[in-house]
ROSE-934022 format. One record per residue: residue in one letter; x, y, z of N, C-alpha, C, CB in turn. Coordinates in nm, 3 decimals. Glycine has a CB too. Layout:
// ROSE-934022
> A  X  Y  Z  X  Y  Z  X  Y  Z  X  Y  Z
...
***
This chain:
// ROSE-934022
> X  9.991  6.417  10.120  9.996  6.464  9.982  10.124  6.545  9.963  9.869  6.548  9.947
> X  10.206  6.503  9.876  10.316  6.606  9.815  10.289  6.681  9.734  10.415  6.562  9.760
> X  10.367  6.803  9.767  10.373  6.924  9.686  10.428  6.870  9.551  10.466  7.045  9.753
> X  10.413  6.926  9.409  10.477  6.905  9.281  10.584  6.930  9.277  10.436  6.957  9.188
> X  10.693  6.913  9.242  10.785  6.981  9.189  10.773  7.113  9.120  10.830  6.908  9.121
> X  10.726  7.102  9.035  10.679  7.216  8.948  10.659  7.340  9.046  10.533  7.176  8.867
> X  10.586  7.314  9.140  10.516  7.437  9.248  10.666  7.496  9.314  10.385  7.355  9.406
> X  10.769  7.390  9.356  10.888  7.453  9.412  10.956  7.547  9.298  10.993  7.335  9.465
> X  10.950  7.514  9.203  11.069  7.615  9.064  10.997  7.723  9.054  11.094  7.549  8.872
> X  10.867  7.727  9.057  10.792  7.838  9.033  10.688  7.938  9.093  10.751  7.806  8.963
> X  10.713  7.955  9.258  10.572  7.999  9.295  10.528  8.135  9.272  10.550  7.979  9.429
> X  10.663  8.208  9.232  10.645  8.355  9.175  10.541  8.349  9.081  10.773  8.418  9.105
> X  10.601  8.291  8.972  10.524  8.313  8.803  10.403  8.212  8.837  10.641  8.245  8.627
> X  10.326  8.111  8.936  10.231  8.083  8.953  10.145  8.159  9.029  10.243  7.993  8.976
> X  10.171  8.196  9.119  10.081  8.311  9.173  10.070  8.416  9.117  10.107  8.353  9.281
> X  10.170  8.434  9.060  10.134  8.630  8.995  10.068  8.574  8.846  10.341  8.779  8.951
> X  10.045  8.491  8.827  9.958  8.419  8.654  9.813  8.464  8.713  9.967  8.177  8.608
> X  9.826  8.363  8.866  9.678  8.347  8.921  9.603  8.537  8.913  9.694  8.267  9.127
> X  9.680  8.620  9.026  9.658  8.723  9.048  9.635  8.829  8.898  9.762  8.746  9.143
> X  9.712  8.792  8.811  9.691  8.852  8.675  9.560  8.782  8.639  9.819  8.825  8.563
> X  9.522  8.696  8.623  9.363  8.646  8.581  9.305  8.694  8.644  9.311  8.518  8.583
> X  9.276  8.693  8.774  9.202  8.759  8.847  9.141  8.881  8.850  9.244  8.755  8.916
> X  9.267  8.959  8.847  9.254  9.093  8.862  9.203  9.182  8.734  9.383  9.136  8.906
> X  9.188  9.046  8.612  9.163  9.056  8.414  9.014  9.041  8.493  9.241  8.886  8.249
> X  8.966  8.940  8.526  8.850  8.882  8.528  8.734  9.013  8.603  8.873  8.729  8.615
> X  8.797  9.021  8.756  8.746  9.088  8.855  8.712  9.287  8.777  8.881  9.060  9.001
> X  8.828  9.304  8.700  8.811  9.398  8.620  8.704  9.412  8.503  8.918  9.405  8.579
> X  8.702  9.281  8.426  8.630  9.246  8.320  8.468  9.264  8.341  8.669  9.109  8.289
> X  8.461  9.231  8.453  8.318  9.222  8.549  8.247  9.358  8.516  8.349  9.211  8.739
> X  8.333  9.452  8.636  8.331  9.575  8.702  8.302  9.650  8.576  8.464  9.616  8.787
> X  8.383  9.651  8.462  8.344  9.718  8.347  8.245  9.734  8.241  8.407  9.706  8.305
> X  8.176  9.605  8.275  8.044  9.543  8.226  7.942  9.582  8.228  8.013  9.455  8.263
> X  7.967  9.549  8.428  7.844  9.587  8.472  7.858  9.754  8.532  7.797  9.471  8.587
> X  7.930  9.755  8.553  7.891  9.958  8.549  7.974  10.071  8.449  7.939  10.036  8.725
> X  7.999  10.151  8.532  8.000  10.267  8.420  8.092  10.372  8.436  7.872  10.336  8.410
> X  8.196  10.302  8.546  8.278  10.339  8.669  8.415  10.395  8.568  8.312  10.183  8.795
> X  8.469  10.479  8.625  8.597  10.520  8.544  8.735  10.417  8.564  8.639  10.679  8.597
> X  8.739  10.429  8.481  8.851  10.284  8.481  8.963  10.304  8.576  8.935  10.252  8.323
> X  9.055  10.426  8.603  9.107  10.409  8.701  9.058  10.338  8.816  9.135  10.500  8.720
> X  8.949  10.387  8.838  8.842  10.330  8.977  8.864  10.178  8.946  8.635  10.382  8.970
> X  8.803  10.125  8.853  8.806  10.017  8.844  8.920  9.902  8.836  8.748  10.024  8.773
> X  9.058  9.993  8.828  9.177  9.976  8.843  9.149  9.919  8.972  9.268  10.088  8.824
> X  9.210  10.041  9.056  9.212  10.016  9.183  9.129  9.925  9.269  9.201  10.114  9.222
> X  8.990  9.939  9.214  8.900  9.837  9.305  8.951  9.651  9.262  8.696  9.875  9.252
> X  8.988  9.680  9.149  8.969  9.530  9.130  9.119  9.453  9.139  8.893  9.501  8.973
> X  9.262  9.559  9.160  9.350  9.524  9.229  9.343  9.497  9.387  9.425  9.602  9.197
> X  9.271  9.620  9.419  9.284  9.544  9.571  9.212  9.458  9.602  9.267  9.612  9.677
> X  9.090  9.441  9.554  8.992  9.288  9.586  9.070  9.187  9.595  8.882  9.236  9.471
> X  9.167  9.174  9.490  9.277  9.075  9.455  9.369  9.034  9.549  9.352  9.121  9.357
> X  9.451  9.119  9.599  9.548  9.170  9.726  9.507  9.143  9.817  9.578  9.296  9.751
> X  9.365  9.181  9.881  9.278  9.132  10.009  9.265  8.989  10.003  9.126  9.195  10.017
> X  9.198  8.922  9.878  9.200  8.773  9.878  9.328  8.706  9.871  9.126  8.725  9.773
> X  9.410  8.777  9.892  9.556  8.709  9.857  9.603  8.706  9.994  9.668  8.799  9.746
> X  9.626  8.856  10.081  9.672  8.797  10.209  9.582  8.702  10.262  9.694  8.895  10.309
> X  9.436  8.682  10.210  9.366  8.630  10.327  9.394  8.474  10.319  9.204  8.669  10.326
> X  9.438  8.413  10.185  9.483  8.315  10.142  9.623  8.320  10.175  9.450  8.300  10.019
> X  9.706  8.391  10.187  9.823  8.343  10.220  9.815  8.292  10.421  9.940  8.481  10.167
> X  9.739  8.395  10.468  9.677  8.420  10.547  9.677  8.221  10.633  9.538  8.510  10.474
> X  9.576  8.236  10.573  9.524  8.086  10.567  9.634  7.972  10.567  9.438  8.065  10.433
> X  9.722  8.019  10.440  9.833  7.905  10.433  9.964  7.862  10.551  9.906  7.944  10.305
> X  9.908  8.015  10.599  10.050  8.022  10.681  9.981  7.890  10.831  10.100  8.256  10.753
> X  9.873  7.967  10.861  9.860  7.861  11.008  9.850  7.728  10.941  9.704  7.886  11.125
> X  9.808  7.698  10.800  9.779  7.563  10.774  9.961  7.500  10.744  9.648  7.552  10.621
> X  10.031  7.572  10.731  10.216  7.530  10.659  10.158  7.485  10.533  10.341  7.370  10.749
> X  10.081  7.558  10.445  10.078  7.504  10.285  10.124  7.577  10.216  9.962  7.477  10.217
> X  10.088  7.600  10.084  10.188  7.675  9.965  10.214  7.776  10.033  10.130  7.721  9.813
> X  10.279  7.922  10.047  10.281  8.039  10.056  10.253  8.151  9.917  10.399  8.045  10.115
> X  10.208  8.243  9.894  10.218  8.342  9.835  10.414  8.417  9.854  10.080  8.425  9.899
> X  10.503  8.405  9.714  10.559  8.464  9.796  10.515  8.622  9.825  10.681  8.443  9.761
> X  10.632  8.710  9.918  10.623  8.856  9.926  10.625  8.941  9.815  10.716  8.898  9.998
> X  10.713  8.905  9.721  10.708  9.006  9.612  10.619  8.998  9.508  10.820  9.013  9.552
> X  10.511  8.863  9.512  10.407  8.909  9.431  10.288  9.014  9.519  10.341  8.770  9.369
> X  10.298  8.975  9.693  10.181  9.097  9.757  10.259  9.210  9.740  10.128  9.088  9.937
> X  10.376  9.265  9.722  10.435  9.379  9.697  10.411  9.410  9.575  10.557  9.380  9.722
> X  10.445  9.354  9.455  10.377  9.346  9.350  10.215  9.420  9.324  10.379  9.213  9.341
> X  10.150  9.348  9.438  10.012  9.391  9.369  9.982  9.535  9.454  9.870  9.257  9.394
> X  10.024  9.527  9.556  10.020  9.661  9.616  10.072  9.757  9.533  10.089  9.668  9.737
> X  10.188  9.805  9.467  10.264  9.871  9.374  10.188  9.902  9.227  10.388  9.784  9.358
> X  10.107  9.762  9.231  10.005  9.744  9.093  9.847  9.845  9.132  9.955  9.528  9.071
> X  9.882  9.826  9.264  9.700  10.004  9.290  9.626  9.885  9.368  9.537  10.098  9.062
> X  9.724  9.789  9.425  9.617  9.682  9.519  9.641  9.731  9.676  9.668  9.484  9.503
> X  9.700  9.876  9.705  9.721  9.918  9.805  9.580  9.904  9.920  9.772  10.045  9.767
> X  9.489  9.922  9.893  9.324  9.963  9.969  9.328  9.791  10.004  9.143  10.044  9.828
> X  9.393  9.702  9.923  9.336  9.605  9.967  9.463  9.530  10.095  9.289  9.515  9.828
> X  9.563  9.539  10.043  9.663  9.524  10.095  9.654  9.592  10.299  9.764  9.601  9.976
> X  9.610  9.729  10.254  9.563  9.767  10.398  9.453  9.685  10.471  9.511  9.905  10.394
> X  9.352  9.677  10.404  9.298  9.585  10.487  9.263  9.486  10.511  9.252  9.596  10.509
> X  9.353  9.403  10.432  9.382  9.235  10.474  9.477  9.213  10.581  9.447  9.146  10.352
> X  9.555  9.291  10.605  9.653  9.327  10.712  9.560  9.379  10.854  9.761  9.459  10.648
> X  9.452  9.477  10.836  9.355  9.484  10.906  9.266  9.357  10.969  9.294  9.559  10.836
> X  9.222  9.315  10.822  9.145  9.203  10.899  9.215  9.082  10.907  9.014  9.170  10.840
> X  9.267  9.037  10.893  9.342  8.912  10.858  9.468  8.938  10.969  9.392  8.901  10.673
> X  9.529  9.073  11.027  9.656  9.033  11.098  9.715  8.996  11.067  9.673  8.983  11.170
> X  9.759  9.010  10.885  9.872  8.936  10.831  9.989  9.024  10.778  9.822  8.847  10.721
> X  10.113  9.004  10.814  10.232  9.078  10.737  10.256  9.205  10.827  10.190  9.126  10.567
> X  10.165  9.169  10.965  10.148  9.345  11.061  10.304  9.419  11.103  10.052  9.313  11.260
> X  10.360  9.258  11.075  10.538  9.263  11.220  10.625  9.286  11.123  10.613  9.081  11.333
> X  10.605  9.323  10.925  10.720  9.347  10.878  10.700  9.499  10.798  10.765  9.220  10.790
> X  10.805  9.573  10.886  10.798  9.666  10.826  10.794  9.711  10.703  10.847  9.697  10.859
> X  10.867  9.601  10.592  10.905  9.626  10.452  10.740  9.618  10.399  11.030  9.500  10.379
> X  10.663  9.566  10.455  10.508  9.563  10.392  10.460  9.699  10.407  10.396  9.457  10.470
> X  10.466  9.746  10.529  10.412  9.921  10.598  10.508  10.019  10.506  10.461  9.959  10.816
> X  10.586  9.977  10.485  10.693  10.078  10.343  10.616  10.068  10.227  10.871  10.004  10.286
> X  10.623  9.921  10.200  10.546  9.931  10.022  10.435  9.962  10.004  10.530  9.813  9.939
> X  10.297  9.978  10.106  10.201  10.004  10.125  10.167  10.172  10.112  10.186  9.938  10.230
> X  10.264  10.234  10.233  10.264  10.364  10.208  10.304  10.451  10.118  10.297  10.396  10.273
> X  10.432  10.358  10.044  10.438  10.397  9.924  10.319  10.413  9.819  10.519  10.324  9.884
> X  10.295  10.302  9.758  10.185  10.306  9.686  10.074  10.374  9.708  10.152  10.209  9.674
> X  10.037  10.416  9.802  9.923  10.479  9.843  9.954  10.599  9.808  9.884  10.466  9.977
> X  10.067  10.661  9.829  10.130  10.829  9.804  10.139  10.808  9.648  10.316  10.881  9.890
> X  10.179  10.680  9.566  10.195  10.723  9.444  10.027  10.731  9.309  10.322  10.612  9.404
> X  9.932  10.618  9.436  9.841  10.648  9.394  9.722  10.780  9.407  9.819  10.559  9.412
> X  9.745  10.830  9.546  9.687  10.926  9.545  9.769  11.071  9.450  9.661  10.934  9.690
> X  9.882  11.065  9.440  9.962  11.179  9.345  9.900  11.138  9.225  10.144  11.176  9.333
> X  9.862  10.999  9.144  9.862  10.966  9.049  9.685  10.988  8.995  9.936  10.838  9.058
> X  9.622  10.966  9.110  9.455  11.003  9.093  9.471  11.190  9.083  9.334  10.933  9.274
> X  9.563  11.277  9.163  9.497  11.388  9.184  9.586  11.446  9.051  9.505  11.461  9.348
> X  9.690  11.413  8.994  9.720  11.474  8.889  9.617  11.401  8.730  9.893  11.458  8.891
> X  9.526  11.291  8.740  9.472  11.252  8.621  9.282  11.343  8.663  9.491  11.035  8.603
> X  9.251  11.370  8.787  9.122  11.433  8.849  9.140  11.594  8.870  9.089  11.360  8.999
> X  9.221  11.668  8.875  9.235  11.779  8.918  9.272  11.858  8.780  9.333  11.777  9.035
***
């Protein structure tokens, strides 16, 4: 089976479409059904996103199929998908050997926890 064309010009703006629905949907849920403060629900339903993303890129890599590129998982990490980002890397063993992931990760995490304790405190 060949890849599309289409998939080579674009895998940025196709994956980060996917991850934007997702993260609409997975949010849409969460807000429904509970009662949770939306930051929270920020965060939870970015990283759900991020976790299913390395675990799928995850996947693609031993299979050689599409890839996720990097700057949409940097992307979602930066977006408050940090919690998930950590531990798809945890469980999955994916992205462990590049440092630029352990940068954007720790970043985000410092800008989210500055960003929870100045909107909670």
């Amino acid at each position: 089976m060949s890849k599309s064309p289409r998939y080579h010009r674009a895998p940025k703006r196709t994956f980060s479409l996917v991850a934007i629905a997702l993260v609409a949907l997975c949010g849409l849920g969460l807000a429904l059904l509970t009662d949770w403060n939306p930051f929270a629900i920020w965060i939870l339903s970015v990283s759900v996103i991020t976790f299913l993303m390395y675990g799928y890129d995850k996947a693609q890599a031993q299979q050689d199929g599409p890839r996720i590129p990097e700057i949409v998982l940097h992307g979602l990490a930066l977006a408050g998908g940090f919690l998930g980002g950590w531990l798809g890397r945890a469980v999955f063993h994916h992205k462990t050997r590049k440092p630029i992931f352990t940068l954007i990760l720790a970043v985000s995490t410092v800008i989210y926890i500055v960003l929870a304790a100045v909107l909670f405190l």
